[in-house]
TORVEXGU-504484 format. One record per residue (C-alpha): residue number from 1; chain; x, y, z. Coordinates in Angstrom, 3 decimals. Layout:
+-----+-------+----------+----------+----------+
|  nr | kette |        x |        y |        z |
+-----+-------+----------+----------+----------+
| NUM |     A |        X |        Y |        Z |
...
+-----+-------+----------+----------+----------+
This chain:
+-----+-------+----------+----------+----------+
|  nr | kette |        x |        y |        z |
+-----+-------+----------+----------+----------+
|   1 |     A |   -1.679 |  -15.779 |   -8.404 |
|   2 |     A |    1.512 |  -15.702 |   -6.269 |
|   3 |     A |    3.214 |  -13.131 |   -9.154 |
|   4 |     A |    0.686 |  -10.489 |   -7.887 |
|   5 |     A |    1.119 |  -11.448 |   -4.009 |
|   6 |     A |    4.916 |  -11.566 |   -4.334 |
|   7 |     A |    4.564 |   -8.100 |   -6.067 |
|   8 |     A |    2.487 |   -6.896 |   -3.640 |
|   9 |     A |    4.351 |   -7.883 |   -0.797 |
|  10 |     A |    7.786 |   -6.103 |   -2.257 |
|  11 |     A |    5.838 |   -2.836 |   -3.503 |
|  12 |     A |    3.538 |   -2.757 |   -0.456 |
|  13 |     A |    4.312 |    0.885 |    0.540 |
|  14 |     A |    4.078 |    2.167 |   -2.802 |
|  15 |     A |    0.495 |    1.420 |   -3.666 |
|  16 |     A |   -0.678 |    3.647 |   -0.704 |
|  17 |     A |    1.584 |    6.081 |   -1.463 |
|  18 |     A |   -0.507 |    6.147 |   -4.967 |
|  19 |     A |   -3.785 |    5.757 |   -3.447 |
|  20 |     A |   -2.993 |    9.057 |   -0.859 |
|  21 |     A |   -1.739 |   10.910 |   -3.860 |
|  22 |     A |   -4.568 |   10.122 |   -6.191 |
|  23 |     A |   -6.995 |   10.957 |   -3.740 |
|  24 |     A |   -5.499 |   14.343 |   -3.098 |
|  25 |     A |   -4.746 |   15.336 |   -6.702 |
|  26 |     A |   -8.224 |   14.262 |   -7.756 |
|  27 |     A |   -9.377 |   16.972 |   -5.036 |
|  28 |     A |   -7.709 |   19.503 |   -7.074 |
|  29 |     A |   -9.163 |   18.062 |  -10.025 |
|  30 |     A |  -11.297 |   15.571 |  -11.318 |
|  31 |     A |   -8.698 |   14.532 |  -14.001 |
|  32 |     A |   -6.574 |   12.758 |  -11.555 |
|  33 |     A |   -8.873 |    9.847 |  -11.185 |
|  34 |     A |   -7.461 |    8.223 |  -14.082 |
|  35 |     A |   -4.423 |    7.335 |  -11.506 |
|  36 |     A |   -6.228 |    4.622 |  -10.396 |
|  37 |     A |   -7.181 |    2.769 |  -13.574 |
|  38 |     A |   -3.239 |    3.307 |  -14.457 |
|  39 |     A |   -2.179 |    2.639 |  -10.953 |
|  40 |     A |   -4.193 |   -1.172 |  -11.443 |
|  41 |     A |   -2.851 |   -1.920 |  -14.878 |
|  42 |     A |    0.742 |   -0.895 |  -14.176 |
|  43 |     A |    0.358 |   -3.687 |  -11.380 |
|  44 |     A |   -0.953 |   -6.271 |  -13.364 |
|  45 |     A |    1.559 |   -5.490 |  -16.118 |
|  46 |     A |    4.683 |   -5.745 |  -14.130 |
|  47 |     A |    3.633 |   -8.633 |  -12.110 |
|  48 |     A |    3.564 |  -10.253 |  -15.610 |
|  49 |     A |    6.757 |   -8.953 |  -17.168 |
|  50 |     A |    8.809 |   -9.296 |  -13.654 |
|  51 |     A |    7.806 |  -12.588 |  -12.395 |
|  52 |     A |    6.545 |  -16.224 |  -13.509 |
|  53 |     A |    4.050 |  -18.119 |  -12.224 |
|  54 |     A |    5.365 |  -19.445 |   -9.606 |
|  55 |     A |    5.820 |  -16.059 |   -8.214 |
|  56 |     A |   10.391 |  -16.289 |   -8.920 |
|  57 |     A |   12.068 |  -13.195 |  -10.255 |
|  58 |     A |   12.631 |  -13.537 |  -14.183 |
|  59 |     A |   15.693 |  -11.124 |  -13.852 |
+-----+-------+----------+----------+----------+
């Protein structure tokens, strides 16, 4: 759990940024709502590949 919440707390201002964005391209289009199935596993999948478990950088 503290690989997503140290993720999270260094990408904070980016995941609104994609929420605002999604919400005003699906406007235009319906097609955009698939940004925020991506926008979740993108999370997940660098939370895995970036950090450990106990939430360190793998670098």
């Amino acid at each position: 759990m503290s690989r997503f919440s140290t993720l999270f707390r260094e990408t904070w201002w980016l995941w609104p940024l994609f929420l605002v964005g999604g919400i005003g391209l699906s406007m235009c289009s319906p097609v955009f709502l698939t940004t925020f199935p991506i926008c979740i596993f993108v999370f997940f999948w660098f939370a895995y590949i970036r950090y450990d478990d106990s939430g360190e950088f793998k670098g």
